[in-house]
C-alpha positions as CSV (number, residue, x, y, z in Angstrom):
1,X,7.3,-23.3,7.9
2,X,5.2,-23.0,10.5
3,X,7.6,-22.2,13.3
4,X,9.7,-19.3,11.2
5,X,8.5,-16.3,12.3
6,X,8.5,-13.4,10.3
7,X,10.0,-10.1,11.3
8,X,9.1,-7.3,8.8
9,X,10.3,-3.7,8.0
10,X,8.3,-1.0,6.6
11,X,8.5,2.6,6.2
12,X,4.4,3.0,7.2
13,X,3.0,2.3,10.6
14,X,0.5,-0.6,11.2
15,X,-2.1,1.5,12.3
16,X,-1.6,5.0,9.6
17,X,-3.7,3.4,6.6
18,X,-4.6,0.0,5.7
19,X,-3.1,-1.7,2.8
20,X,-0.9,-4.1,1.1
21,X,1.5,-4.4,4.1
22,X,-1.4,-5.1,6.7
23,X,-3.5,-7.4,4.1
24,X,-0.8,-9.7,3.8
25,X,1.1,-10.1,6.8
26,X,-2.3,-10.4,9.0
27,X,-2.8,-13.4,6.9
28,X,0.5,-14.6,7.0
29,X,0.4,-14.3,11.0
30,X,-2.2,-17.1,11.1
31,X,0.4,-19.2,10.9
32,X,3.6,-18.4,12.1
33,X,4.1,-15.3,14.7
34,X,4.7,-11.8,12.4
35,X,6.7,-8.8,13.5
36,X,5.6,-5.5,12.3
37,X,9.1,-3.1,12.8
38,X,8.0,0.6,12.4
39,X,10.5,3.6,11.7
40,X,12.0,4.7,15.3
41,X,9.8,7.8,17.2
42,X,12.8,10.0,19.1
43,X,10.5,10.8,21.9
44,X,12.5,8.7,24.7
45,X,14.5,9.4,28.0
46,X,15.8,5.9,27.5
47,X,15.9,4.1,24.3
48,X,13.1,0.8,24.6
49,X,11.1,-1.1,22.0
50,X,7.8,-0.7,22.3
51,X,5.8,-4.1,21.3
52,X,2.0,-3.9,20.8
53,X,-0.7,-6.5,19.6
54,X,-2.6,-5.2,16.2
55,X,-6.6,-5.4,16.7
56,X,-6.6,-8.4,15.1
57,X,-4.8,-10.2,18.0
58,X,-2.5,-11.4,15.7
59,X,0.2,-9.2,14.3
60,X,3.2,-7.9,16.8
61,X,3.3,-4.0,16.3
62,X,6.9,-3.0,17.0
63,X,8.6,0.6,17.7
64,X,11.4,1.7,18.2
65,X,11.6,4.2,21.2
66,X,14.6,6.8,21.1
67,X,16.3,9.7,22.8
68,X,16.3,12.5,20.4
69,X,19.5,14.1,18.9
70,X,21.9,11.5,18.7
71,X,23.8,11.2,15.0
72,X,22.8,8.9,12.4
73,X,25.5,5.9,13.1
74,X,24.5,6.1,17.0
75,X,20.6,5.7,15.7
76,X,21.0,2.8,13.7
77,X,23.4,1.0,16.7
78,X,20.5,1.5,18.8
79,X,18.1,0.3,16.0
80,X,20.5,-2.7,16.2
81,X,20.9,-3.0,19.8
82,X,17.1,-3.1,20.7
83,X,16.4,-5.7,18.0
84,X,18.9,-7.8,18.6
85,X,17.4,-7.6,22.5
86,X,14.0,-8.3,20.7
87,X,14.8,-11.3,19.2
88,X,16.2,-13.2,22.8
89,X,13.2,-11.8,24.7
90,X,10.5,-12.9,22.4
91,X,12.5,-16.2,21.7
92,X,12.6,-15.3,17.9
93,X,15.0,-18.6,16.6
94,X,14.1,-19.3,13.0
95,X,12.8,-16.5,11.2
96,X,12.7,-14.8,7.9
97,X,13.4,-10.7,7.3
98,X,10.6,-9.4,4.9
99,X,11.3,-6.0,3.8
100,X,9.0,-2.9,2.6
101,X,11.8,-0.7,3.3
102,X,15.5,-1.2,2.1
103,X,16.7,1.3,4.6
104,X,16.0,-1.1,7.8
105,X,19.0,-3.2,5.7
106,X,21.3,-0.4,8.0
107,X,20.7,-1.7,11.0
108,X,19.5,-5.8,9.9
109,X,22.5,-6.9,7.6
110,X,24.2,-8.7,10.7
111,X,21.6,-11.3,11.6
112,X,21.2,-14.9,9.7
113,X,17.6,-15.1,8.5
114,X,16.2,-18.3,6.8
115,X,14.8,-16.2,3.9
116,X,15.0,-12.7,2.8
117,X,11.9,-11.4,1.2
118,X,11.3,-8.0,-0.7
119,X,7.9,-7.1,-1.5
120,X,8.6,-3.7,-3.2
121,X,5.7,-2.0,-3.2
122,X,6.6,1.4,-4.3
123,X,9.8,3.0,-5.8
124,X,10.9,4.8,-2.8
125,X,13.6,6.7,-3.9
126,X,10.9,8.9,-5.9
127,X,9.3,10.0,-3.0
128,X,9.2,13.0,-1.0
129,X,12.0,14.1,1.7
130,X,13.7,10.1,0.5
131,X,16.8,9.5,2.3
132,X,19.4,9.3,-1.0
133,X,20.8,6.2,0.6
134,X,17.2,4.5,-0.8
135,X,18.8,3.5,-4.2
136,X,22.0,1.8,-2.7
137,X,20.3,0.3,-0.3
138,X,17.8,-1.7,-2.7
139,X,20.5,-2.5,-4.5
140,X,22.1,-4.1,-2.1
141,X,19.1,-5.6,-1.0
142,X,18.2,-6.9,-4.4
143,X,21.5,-8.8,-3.9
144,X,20.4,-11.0,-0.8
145,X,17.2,-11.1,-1.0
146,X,16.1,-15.2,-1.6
147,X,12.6,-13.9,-3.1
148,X,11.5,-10.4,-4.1
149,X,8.0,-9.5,-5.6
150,X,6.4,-6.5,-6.7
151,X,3.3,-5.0,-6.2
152,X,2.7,-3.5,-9.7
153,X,3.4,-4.4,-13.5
154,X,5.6,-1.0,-13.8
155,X,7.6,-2.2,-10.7
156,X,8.3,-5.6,-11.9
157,X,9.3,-4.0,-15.3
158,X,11.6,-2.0,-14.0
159,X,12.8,-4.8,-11.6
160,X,12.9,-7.9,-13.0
161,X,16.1,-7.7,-14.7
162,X,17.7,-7.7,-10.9
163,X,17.0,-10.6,-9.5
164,X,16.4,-14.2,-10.7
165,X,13.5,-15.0,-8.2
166,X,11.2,-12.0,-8.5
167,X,6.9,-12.2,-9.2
168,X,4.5,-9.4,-9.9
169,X,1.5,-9.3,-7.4
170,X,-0.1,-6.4,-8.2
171,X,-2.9,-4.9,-5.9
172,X,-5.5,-7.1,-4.9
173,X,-8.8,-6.7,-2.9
174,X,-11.3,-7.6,-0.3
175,X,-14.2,-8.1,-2.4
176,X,-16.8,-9.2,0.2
177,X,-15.6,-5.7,2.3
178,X,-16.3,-3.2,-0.8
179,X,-19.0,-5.0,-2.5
180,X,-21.5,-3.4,0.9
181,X,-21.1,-0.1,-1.0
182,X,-23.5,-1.3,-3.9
183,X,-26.0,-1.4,-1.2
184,X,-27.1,1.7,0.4
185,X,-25.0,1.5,4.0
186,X,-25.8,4.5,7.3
187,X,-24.9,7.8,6.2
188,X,-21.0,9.5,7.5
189,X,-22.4,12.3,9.5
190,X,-19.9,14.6,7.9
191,X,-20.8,13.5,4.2
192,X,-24.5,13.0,5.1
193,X,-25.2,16.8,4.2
194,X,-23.3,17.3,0.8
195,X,-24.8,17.1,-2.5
196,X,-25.2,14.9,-5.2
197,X,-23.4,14.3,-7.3
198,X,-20.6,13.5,-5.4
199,X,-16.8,12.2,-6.9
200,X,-15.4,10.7,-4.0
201,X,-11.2,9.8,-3.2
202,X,-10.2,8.1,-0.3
203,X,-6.6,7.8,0.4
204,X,-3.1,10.0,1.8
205,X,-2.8,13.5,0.3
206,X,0.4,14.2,-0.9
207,X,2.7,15.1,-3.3
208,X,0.6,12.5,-5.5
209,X,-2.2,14.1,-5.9
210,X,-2.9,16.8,-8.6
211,X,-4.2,19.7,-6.8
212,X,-4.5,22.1,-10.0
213,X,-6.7,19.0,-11.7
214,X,-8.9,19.1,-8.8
215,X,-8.7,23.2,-8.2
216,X,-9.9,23.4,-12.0
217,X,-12.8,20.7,-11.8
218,X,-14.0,22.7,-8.9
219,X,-13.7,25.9,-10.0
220,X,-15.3,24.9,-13.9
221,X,-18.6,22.4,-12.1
222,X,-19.2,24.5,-8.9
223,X,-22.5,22.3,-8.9
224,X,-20.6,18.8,-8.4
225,X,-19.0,17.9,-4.7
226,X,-16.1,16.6,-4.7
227,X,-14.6,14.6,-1.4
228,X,-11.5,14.0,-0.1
229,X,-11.0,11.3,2.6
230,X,-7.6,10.4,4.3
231,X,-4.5,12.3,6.1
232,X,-2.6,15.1,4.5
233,X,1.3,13.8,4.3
234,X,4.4,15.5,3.3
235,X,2.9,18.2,1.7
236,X,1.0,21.6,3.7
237,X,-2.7,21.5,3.9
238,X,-2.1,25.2,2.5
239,X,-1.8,23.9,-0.8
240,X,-4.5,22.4,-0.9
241,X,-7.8,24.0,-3.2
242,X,-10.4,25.7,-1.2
243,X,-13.7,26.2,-3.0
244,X,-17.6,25.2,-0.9
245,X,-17.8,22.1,-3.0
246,X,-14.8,20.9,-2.2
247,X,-14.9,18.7,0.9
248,X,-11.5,16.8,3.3
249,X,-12.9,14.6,5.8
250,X,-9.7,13.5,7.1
251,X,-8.6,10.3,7.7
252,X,-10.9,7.2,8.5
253,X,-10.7,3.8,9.2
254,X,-10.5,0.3,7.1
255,X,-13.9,-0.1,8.1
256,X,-15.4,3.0,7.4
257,X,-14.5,3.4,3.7
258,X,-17.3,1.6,2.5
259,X,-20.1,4.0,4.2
260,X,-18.3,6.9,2.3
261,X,-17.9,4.7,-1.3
262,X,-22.0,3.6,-0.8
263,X,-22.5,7.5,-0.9
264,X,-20.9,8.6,-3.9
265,X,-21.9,9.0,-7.5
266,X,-18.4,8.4,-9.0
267,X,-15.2,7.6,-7.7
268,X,-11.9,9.6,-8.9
269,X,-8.0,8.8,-8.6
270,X,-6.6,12.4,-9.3
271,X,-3.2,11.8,-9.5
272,X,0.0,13.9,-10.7
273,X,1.9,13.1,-13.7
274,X,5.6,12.8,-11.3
275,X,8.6,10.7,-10.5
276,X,6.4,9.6,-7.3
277,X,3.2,8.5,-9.2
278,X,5.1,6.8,-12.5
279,X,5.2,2.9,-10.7
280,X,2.3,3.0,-8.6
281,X,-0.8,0.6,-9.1
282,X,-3.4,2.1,-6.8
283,X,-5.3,-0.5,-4.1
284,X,-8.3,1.7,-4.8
285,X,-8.9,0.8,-8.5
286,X,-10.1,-2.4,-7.5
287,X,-11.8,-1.5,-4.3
288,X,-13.9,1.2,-6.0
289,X,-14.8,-1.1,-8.9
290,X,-15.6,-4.0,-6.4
291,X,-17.8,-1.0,-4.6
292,X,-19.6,-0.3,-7.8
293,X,-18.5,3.2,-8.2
294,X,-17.3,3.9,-11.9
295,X,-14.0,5.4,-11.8
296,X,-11.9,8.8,-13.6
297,X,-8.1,8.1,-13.3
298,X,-5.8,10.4,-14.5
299,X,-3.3,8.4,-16.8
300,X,-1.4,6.2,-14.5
301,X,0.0,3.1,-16.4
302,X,-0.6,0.7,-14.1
303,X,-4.3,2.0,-14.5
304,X,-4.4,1.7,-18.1
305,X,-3.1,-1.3,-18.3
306,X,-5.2,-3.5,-17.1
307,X,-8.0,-1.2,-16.5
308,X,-8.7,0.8,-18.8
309,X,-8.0,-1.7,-21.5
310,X,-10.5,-4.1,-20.2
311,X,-13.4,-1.0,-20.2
312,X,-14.0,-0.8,-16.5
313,X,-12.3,2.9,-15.9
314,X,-12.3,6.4,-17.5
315,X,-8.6,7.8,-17.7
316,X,-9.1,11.7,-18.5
317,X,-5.0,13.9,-18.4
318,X,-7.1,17.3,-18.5
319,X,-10.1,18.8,-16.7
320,X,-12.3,18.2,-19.6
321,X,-11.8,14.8,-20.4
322,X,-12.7,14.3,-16.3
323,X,-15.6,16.6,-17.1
324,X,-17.1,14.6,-20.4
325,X,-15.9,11.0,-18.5
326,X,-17.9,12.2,-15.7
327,X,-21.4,13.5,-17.5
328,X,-21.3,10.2,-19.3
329,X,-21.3,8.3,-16.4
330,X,-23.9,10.3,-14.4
331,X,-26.5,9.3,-17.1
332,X,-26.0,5.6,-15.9
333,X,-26.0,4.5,-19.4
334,X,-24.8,0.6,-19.9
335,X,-24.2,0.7,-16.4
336,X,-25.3,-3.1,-15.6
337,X,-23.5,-4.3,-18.6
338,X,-20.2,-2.5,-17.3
339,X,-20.7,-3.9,-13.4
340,X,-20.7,-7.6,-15.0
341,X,-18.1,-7.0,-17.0
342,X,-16.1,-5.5,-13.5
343,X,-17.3,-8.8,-11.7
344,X,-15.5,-11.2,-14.3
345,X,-12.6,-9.2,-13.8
346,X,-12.1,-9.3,-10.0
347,X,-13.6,-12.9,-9.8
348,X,-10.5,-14.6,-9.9
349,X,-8.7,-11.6,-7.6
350,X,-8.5,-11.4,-3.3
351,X,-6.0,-10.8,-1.3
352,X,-6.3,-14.5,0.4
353,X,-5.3,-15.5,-3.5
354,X,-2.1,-13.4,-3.3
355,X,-1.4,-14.6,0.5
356,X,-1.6,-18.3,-0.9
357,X,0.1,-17.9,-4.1
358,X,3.1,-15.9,-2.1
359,X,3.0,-18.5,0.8
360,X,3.7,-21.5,-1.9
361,X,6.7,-19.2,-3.6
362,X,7.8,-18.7,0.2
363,X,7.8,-22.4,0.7
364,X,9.4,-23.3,-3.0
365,X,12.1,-20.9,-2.4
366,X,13.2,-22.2,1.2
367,X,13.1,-25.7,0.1
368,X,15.2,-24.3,-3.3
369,X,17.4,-23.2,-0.5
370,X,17.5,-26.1,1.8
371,X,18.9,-28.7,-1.1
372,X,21.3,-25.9,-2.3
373,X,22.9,-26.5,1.2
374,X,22.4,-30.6,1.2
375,X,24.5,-30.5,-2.1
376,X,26.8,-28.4,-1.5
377,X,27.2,-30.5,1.9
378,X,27.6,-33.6,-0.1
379,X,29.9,-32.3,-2.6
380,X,32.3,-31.1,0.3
């Protein structure tokens, strides 16, 4: 195992916001050499593959360089062309093709991986601006892929009557990272200023996010502050709610999101009731519950369940559940009772868990794979 590298293709860049993609592969790159391939930028005279080292030292950041306004089939033969020139420069033999995006299968389906991995993290073909080729594409992908796994229980619902090999491995967390925000941490200069109480997001604005929810919990508690942290996507900032206690910090880095989290009251996961939101199991449940930071989610499933169920987080579909969720929790009533009961939850849950528990499928699956072959060897 150790000398397959891994090449991986994702529709988000390394370095945009960190999650799933980043908290696994960096592990997985302690072992074997990992290839991070971003969508193409068309900013280039001459088409070139850019290939970068992460700040960890570990994971290969690769993009794509090229010239602007050529058609669709000459894009992906230069997708193909630069690879394939990536794979004899960097001496890239054995490897395995793990996938966030099924579209990269447009420009990958020629080469002869040891294992083809699927970790479907969202359902992209509900997203906004998706290329309608998404749904074929999975479905094709669904078809060769050795080992698939999912990163919510919606997901592997909806999934798991596709493929014979597939796991759920929902979000996970960094406890150790989060659990500084129970402790009082150096101010952000931009939230230092703003009132208490504050209900705090961090994460990409987009279609997502329910901007009348938030435009009415503004407009009905002008007294409570609520902050925004993370990059506006896909949508126009124009549309988002204006009001003086409501507060976008822009986006931030891995690091910083604990400083922000120490500072808040309550933390909130606004989201819209839409095709985009309806198999999505937020990273930041756990992270703002490993923080401390009670938490108001509007009704996602993958919230509810397990969430919700087990006590540790408000879900409120109008303004005025948010509104009595959120005066409950501000008189800190049963609040140590409700932090151990958050701490048994997460105890058995870290990302290093999931790394180790998808490393032994990893390994399972190629030696599944390996005495396939040595039979069918025999038999012939």
């Amino acid at each position: 195992m150790i000398n397959i590298d891994i090449i991986c293709f994702s529709h988000l860049r390394w370095n945009f916001v960190f999650q799933r993609p980043q908290h696994l592969l960096s592990r997985f790159a302690r072992n074997r050499r990992v290839f991070f391939v971003e969508e193409p930028v068309f900013n280039a005279n001459e088409n070139h593959m850019e290939i970068t080292i992460d700040d960890t030292h570990t994971v290969c950041i690769v993009v794509p360089h090229i010239k602007p306004g050529l058609h669709e089939e000459e894009i992906t033969h230069a997708q193909q062309f630069l690879l394939d020139n990536m794979l004899t420069s960097m001496h890239i033999n054995k490897y395995m093709l793990w996938y966030y995006s099924p579209m990269a299968l447009g420009y990958t389906d020629h080469l002869a991986p040891e294992l083809i991995i699927y970790d479907c993290m969202d359902e992209l073909s509900a997203f906004k601006f998706a290329s309608p080729l998404v749904v074929l594409r999975e479905q094709k992908l669904l078809q060769k892929a050795d080992v698939v796994f999912t990163g919510g229980q919606s997901l592997y619902e909806a999934k798991k009557h596709l493929h014979n090999n597939i796991y759920l491995f929902p979000s996970s967390i960094d406890k150790a990272h989060f659990n500084r925000a129970r402790f009082p941490l150096p101010a952000p200069v931009d939230q230092a200023s703003i009132p208490h109480p504050r209900i705090g997001y961090y994460g990409v604005l987009d279609e997502r996010l329910d901007v009348n929810m938030l435009k009415e919990l503004a407009a009905l508690r002008p007294d409570w502050q609520f902050i925004l942290v993370g990059p506006v996507v896909k949508i126009d900032p124009a549309e988002l709610p204006q009001r003086n206690n409501i507060h976008y910090l822009g986006s931030k880095q891995y690091s910083e999101l604990p400083n922000y989290l120490s500072g808040w009251d309550i933390a909130m996961m606004p989201f819209a009731l839409n095709e985009s939101t309806r198999y999505i199991s937020p990273t930041k449940t756990p992270e703002y519950l490993a923080g401390g930071k009670p938490v108001i989610s509007t009704p996602i499933k993958d919230v509810i369940t397990p969430y919700e169920e087990n006590g540790l987080v408000h879900i409120a579909a109008t303004p005025a559940l948010f509104m009595a969720a959120a005066e409950a929790i501000l008189t800190k009533t049963g609040y140590e009772e409700w932090l151990a009961n958050v701490d048994r939850f997460l105890s058995g849950i870290s990302w290093e868990q999931t790394w180790q528990n998808m490393e032994a499928l990893i390994e399972r699956t190629i030696e599944n794979k390996l005495n396939a072959k040595s039979k069918a060897h025999n038999y012939v």
